[in-house]
C-alpha positions in Angstrom: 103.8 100.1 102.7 107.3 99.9 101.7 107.6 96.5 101.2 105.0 96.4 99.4 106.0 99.6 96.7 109.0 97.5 96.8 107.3 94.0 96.1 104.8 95.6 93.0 108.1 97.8 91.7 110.1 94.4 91.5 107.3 92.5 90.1 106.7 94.6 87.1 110.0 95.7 86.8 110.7 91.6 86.4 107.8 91.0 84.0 109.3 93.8 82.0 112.4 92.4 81.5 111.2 88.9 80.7 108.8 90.3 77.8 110.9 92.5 76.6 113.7 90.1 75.2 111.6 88.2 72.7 109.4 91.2 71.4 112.4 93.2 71.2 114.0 90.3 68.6 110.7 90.2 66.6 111.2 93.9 66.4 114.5 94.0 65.3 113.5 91.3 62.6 110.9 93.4 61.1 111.4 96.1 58.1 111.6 99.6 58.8 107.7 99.9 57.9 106.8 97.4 60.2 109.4 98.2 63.2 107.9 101.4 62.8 104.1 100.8 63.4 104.9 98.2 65.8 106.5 101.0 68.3 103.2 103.0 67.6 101.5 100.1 69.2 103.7 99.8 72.2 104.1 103.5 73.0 100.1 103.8 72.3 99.3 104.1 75.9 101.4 107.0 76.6 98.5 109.1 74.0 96.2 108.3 76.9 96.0 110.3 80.4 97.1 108.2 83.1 94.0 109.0 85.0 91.5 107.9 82.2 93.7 104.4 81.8 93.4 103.8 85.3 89.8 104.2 85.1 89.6 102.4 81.8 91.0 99.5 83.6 88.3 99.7 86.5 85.7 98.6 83.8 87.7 96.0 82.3 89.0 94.3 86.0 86.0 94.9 88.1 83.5 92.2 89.3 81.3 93.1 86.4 84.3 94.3 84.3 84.8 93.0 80.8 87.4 90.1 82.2 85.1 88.6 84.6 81.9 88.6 82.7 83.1 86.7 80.2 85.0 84.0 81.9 81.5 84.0 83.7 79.6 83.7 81.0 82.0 81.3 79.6 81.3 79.2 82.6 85.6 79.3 83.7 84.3 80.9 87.3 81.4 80.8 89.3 82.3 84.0 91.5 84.0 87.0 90.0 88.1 87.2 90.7 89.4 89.8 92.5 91.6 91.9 90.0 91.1 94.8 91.6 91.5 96.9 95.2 95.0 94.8 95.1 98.4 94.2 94.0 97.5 92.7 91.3 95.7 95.2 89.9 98.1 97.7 90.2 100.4 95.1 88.2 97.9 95.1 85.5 97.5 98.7 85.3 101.2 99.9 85.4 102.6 96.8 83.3 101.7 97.9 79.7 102.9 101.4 80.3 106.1 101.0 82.1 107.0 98.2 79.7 107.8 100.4 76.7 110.9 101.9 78.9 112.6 98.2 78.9 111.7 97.7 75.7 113.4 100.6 73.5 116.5 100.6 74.5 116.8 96.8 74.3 115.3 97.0 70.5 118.1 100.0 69.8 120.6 97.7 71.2 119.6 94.7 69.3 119.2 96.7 66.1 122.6 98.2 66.6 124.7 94.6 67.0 126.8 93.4 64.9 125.0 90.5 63.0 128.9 89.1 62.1 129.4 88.6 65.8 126.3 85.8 66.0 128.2 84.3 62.5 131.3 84.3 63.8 130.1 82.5 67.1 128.1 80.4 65.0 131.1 79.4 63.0 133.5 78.2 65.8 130.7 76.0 66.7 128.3 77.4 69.1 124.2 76.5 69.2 122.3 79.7 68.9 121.0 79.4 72.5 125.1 79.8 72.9 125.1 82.5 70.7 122.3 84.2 72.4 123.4 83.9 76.3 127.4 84.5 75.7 126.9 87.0 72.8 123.6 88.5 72.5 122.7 88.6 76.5 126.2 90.3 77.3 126.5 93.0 74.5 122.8 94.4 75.3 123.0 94.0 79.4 123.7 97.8 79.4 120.5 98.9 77.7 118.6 96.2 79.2 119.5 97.7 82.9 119.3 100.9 81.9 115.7 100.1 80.6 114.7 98.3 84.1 116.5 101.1 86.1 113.9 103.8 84.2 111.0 101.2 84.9 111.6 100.5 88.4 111.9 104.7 88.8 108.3 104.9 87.0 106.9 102.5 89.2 108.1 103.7 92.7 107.2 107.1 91.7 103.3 106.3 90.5 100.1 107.8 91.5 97.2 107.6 89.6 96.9 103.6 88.7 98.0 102.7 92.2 95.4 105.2 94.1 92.5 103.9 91.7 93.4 100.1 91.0 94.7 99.4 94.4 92.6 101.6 96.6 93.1 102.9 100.5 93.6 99.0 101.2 96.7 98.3 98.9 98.6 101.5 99.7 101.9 102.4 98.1 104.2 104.6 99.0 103.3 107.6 96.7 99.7 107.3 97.8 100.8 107.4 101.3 103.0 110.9 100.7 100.3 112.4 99.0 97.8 111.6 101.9 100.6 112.8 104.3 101.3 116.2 102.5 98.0 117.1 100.9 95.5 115.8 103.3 97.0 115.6 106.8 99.4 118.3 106.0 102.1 116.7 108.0 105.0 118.2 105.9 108.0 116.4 108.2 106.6 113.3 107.8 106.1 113.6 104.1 109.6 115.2 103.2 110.9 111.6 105.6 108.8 109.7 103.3 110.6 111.2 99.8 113.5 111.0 101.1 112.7 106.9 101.5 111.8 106.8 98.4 114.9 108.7 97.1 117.2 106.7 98.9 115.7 103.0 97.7 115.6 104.0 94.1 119.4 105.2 94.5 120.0 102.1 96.0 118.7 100.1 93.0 120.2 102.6 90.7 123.7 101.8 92.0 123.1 97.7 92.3 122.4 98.1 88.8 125.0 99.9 87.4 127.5 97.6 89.6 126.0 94.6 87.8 126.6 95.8 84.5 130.2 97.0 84.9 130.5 93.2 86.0 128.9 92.4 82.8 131.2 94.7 80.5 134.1 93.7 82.3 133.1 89.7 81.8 132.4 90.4 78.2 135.5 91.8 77.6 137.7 88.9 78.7 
């Protein structure tokens, strides 16, 4: 059950961070109006009850959810996928959430730079996909961590979309400690269990901030 909190946490931490860079550059590009209702958009399914999204998500990634009948009708599959009662349903669920917590601090990053860096990069002769890994990259690593640390926290820590999307088969850890302390009353063995999860999300926490004190240091010289 570890493993696999670990595994899902990873995973959407990961996806996170790869869509985060480009829709956090098409948000920094935009005018104040338009930055503006584009976080509404992202930060939209915070307005929701975890609960109700979790179940809002059975209808769409069931076997007669939204997803499936129309690939069916559309002739893609024969036999309905399994999107649910899984890992990668709790991936679905917890992805468009968790993903606003890498995204705004990389957007308030990006906004913040110092477009005369990119020119002046630009100028002795570097390609922007220069400019973007030696300048850009470096100079928002801190936010960008920061952002991941906070997602991968949200994830090892969640109840509702894991208990209802991935079901007694695909147990995480937090579904686990609530069985353990609520339902079997075994107290001991739930404190051990938050104590796990304590000392795995320290762990990351301090791998991260390791990694970008390398960064600041390499981005200094």
């Amino acid at each position: 059950v570890l493993l696999r909190t670990l595994r899902v946490s990873v995973l959407i931490t990961a996806f996170s961070v790869l869509l985060a860079y480009p829709v956090a550059v098409w948000l920094a590009g935009l005018g104040p109006r338009g930055q503006t209702w584009a976080i509404l958009v992202y930060m939209s399914p915070w307005f929701v009850n975890a609960v109700v999204k979790s179940f809002g998500w059975t209808l769409i990634l069931g076997n007669k959810g939204l997803v499936n009948r129309g690939l069916m009708n559309l002739g893609v599959i024969d036999t309905p996928l399994r999107l649910m009662l899984n890992e990668t349903g709790i991936v679905i669920g917890l992805l468009p959430g968790h993903f606003l917590f890498v995204l705004l601090p990389l957007w308030a990053a990006l906004k913040g730079l110092d477009g005369n860096l990119r020119w002046a990069a630009m100028t002795l002769g570097a390609r922007p996909w220069q400019v973007f890994l030696r300048v850009t990259v470096p100079l928002t690593l801190p936010a960008l961590l920061a952002g991941a640390i906070i997602n991968f926290t949200m994830n090892m820590a969640a109840f509702a979309a894991p208990a209802l999307l991935g079901g007694t088969r695909t147990r995480v850890l937090s579904f686990v400690a609530y069985q353990v302390n609520l339902e079997e009353l075994n107290w001991p063995f739930g404190g051990a269990l938050a104590v796990a999860m304590l000392v795995v999300t320290l762990g990351f926490v301090t791998v991260a901030q390791g990694v970008t004190r390398r960064g600041l240091a390499g981005g200094g010289r």
